[in-house]
C-alpha positions as CSV (number, residue, x, y, z in Angstrom):
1,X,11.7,18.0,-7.1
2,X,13.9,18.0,-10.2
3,X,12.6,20.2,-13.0
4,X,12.7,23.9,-14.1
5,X,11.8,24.2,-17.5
6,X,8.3,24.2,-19.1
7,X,7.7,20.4,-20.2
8,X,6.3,17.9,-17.6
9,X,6.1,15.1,-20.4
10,X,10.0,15.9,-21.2
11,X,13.0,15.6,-19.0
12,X,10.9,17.0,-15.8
13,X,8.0,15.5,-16.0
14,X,7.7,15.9,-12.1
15,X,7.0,17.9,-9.4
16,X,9.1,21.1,-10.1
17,X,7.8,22.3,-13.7
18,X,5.9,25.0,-14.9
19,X,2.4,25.5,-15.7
20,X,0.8,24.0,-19.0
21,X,-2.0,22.7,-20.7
22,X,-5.1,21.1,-18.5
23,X,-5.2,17.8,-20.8
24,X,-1.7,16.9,-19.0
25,X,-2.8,17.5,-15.5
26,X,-0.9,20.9,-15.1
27,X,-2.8,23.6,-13.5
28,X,-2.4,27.2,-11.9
29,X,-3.0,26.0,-8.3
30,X,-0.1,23.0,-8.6
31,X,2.2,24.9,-9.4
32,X,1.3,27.6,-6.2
33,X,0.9,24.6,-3.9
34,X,4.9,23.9,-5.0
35,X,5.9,27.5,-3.9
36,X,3.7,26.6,-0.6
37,X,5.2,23.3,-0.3
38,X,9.0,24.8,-1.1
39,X,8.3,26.6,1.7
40,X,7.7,24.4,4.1
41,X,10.9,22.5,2.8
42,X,12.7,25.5,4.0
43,X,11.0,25.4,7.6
44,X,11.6,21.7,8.1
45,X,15.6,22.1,8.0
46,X,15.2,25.8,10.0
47,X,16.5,25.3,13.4
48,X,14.2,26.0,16.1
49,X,11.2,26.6,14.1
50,X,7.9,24.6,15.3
51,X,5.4,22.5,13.7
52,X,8.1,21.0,11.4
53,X,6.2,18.0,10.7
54,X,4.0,21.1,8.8
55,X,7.0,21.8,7.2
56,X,7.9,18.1,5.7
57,X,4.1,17.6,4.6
58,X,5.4,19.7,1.6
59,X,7.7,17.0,0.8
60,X,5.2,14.6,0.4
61,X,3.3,17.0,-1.5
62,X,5.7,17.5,-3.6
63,X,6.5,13.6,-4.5
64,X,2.7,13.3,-4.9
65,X,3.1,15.6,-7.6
66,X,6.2,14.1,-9.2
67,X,4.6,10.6,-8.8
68,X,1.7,11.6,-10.9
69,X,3.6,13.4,-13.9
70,X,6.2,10.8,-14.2
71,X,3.4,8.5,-14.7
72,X,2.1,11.0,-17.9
73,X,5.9,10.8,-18.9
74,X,5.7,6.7,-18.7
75,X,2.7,6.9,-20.5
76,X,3.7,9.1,-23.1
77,X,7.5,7.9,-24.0
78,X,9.2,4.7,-25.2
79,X,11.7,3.2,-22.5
80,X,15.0,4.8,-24.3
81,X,13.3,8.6,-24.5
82,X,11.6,8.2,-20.9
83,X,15.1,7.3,-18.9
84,X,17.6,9.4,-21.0
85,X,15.3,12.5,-19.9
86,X,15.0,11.5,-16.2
87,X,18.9,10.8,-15.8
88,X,20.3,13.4,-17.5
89,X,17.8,16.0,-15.4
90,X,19.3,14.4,-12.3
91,X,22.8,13.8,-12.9
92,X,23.6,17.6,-13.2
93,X,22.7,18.9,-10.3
94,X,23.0,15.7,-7.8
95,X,26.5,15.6,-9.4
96,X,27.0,19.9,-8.5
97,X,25.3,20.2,-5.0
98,X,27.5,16.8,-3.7
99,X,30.2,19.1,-4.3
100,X,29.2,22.5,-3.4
101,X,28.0,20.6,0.2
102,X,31.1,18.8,0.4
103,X,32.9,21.9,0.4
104,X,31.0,23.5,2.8
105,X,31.0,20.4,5.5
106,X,34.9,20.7,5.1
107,X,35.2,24.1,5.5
108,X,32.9,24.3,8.5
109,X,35.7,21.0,10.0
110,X,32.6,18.1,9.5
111,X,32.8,15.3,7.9
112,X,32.1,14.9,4.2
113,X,29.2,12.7,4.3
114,X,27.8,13.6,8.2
115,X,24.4,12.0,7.5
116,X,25.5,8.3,6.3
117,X,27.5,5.6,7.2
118,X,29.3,3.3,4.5
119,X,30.3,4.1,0.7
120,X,26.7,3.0,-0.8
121,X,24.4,5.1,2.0
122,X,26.8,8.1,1.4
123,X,26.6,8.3,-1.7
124,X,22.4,8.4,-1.4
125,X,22.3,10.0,1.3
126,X,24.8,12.9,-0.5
127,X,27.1,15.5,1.5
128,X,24.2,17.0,2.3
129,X,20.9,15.0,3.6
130,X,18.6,16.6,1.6
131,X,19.8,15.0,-1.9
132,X,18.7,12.0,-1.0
133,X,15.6,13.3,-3.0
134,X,18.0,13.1,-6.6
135,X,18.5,9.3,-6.7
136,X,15.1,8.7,-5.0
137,X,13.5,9.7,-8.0
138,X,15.4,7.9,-10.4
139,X,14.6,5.0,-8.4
140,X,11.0,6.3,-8.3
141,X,11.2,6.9,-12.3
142,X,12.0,3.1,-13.0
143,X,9.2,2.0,-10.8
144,X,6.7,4.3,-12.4
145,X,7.8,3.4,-15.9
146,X,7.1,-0.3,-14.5
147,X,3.9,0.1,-13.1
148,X,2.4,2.4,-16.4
149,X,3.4,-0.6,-18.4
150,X,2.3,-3.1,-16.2
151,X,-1.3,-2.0,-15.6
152,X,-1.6,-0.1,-19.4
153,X,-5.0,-2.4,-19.9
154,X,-7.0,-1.7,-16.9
155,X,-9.6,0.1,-16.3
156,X,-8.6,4.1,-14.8
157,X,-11.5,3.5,-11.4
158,X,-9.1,0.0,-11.3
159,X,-5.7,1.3,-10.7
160,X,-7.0,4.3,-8.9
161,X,-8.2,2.0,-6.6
162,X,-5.3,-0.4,-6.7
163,X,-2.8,2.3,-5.9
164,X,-5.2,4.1,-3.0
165,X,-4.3,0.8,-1.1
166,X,-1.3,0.0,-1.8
167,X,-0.3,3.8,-0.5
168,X,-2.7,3.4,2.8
169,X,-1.5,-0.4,3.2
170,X,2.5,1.4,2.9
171,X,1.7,4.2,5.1
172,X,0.2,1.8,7.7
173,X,2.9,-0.8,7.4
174,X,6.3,0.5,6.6
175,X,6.8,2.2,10.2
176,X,5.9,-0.5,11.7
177,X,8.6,-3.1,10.8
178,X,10.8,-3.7,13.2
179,X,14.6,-3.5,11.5
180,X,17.6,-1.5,12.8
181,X,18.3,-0.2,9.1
182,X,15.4,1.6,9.1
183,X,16.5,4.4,11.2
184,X,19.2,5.2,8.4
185,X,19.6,7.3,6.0
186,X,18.4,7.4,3.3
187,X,16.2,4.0,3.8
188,X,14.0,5.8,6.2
189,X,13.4,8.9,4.4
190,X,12.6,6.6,1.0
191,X,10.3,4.2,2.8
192,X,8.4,7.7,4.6
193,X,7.9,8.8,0.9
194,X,6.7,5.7,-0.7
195,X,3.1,5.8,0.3
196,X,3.1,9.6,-1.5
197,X,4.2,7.9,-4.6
198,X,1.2,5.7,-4.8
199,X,-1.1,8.1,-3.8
200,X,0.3,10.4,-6.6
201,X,-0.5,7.0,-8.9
202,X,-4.0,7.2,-7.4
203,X,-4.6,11.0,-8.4
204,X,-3.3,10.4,-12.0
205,X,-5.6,7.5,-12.3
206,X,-8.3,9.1,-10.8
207,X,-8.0,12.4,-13.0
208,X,-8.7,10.1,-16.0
209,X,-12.1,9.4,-15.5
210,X,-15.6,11.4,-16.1
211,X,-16.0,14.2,-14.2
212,X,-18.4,12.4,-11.1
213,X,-16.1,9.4,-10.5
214,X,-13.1,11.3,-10.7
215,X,-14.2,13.8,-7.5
216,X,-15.8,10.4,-6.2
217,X,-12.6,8.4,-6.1
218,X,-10.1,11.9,-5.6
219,X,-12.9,12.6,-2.0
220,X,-12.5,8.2,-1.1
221,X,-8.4,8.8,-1.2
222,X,-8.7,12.0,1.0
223,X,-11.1,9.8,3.8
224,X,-8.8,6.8,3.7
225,X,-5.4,8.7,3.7
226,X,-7.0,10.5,6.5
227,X,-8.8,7.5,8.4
228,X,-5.3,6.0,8.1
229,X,-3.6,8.8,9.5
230,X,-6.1,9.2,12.4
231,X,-5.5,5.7,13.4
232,X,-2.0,6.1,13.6
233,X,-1.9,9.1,15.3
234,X,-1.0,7.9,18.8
235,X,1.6,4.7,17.4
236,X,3.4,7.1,14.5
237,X,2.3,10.6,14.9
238,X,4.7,12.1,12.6
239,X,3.2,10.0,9.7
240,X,0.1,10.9,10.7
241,X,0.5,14.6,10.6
242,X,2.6,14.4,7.5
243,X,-0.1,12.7,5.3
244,X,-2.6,13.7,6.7
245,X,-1.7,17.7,5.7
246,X,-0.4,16.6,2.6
247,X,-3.4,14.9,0.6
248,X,-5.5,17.4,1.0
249,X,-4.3,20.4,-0.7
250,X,-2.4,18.0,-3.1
251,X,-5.9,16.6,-4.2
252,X,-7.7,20.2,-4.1
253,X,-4.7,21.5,-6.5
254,X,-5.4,18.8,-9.5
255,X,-9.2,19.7,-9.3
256,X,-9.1,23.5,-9.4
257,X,-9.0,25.1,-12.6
258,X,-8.2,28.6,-10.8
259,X,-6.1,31.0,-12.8
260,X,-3.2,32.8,-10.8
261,X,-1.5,35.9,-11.7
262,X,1.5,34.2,-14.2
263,X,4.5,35.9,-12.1
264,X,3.0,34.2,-8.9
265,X,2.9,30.4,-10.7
266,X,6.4,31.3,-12.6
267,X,8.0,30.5,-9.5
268,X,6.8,26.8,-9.5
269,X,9.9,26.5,-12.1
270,X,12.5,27.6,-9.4
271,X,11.4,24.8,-6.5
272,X,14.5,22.5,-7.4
273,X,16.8,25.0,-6.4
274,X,15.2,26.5,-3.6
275,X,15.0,22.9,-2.6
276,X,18.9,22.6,-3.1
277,X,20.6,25.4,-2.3
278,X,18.1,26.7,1.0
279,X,20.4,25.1,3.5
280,X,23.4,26.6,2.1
281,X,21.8,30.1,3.1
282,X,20.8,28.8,6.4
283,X,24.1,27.4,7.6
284,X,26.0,30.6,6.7
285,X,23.2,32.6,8.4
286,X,23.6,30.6,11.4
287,X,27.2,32.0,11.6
288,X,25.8,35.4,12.2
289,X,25.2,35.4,15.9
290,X,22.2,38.1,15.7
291,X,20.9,35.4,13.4
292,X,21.4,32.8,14.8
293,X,18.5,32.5,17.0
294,X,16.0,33.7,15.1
295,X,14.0,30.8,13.3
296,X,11.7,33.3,11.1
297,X,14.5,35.5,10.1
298,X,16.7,32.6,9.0
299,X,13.7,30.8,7.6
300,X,12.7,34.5,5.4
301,X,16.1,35.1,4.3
302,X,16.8,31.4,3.1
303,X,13.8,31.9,1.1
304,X,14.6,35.0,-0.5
305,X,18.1,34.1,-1.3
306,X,17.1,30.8,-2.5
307,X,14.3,31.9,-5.0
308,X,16.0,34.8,-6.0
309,X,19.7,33.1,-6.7
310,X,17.5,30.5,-8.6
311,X,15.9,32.9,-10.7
312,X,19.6,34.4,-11.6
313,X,21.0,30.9,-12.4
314,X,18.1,30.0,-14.6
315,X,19.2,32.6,-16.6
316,X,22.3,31.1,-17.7
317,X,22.1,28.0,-20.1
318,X,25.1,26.4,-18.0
319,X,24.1,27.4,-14.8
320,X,20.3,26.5,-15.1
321,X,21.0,22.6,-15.6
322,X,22.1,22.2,-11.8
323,X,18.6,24.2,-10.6
């Protein structure tokens, strides 16, 4: 969730870009399923709103998407180019928003880091428990880079394959294991994601073959992410909601070669800041008692604010490197 410009194999080369050429994976319906998945961001953290696990499949969604262009990135780029573009796309705005929250938890009398406990987990965790997301994906850049180097040689159907069951094995296991740590932030929110990470691997790989075993092996990871999340369904339910919502349209996106109306997919480029700023808008709202207790109001007005204050920043060559 850390881009806004227009290159996915530069310093963004994941899932908040804008649209490009088909030959690196970037279509029209990606870039809409990121203003859908934004969205639901926005709904997850509104208080009182239902279905939120609806709203937190756009997460997912939206680390499958970063997953698979940081993998084009890790293709494309020598070590050097590859991290300098990552880092310095992160540091900016993980650096701005720890201090615009920070502000805003003292102001309100809470603590500076209310979501962690100890220097290291408050520090990923961030004043704010939503940028836990920023160092997540430099973590989840390094691993990438790893992994394209590691399995440059085999076949495409191979490491489609490999990382289809490494992300069902994850999704399976990780809830599962029994340690007190896990219920932390940000370790829980980092081992929910991982299984989107592979299963972005698995698209990428998949989207490199001819056009009958790429639809083959993009239709085998929807039936096992969802055969997966139907047998969890009573043991982990929000996993299984999450995932299974997610893969699908996530899947659908990279195979359609719809074209959108260009102001609709231009707002693909402002889903880092609608992801930063949205709970900003809803806090204050929350302040305003006829607000207060009005899920969909809060949840429409963070939305406007949060797209439309992006779109003004972006503007500004300063401004624009913290959304």
């Amino acid at each position: 969730m850390t881009s806004g410009r227009t290159d996915y194999h530069g310093a963004n080369a994941d899932s908040m870009g804008k649209v490009g050429s088909m030959e690196s994976g970037r279509r029209d319906a990606v870039e809409f399923l990121r203003i859908l998945a934004a969205c639901g961001v926005v709904w997850f953290h509104t208080p009182g709103g239902a279905w939120k696990d609806m709203g937190y499949a756009g997460l997912l969604g939206f680390v499958m998407i970063s997953s698979y262009f940081l993998m084009v990135g890790a293709r494309k780029d020598v070590a050097g180019v590859y991290f300098h573009k990552r880092i310095s796309r992160v540091i900016a705005p993980w650096a701005f928003w720890m201090l615009v929250y920070g502000a805003f938890n003292l102001i309100r009398g809470k603590d500076l880091f209310p979501s962690s406990e100890g220097i290291v987990t408050g520090l990923l965790t961030g004043t704010w428990i939503g940028l836990w997301y920023l160092p997540f994906v430099l973590v989840m850049a390094a691993l990438v880079f790893f992994f394209a180097k590691a399995t440059a040689d085999i076949p495409a159907w191979v490491g489609s394959g490999l990382w289809l069951i490494l992300g069902t094995s994850a999704m399976r296991i990780l809830p599962s294991l029994d340690a007190k740590w896990l219920a932390l932030t940000p370790w829980a929110q980092w081992l929910n994601a991982l299984p989107a990470v592979f299963f972005g691997l698995s698209i990428h790989e998949a989207l490199r073959l001819p056009v009958v075993p790429r639809w083959t092996f993009l239709l085998l990871t929807v039936v096992l992410v969802e055969a997966v999340a139907v047998w969890m369904w009573h043991g982990h339910r929000g996993v299984s909601i999450t995932y299974g919502l997610s893969i699908v349209p996530v899947a659908a996106a990279f195979l359609s070669n719809a074209r959108l109306p260009r102001r609709l997919v231009a707002g693909g480029a402002l889903c880092l800041g609608v992801y930063l700023m949205h709970a900003l808008f809803i806090g204050g709202f929350r302040m305003i008692p006829s607000i207060r207790n009005s899920p969909l109001l809060l949840f429409v007005l963070a939305v406007m604010l949060s797209f439309g204050v992006t779109a003004a920043l972006q503007r500004n060559r300063i401004s624009k490197s913290v959304v």
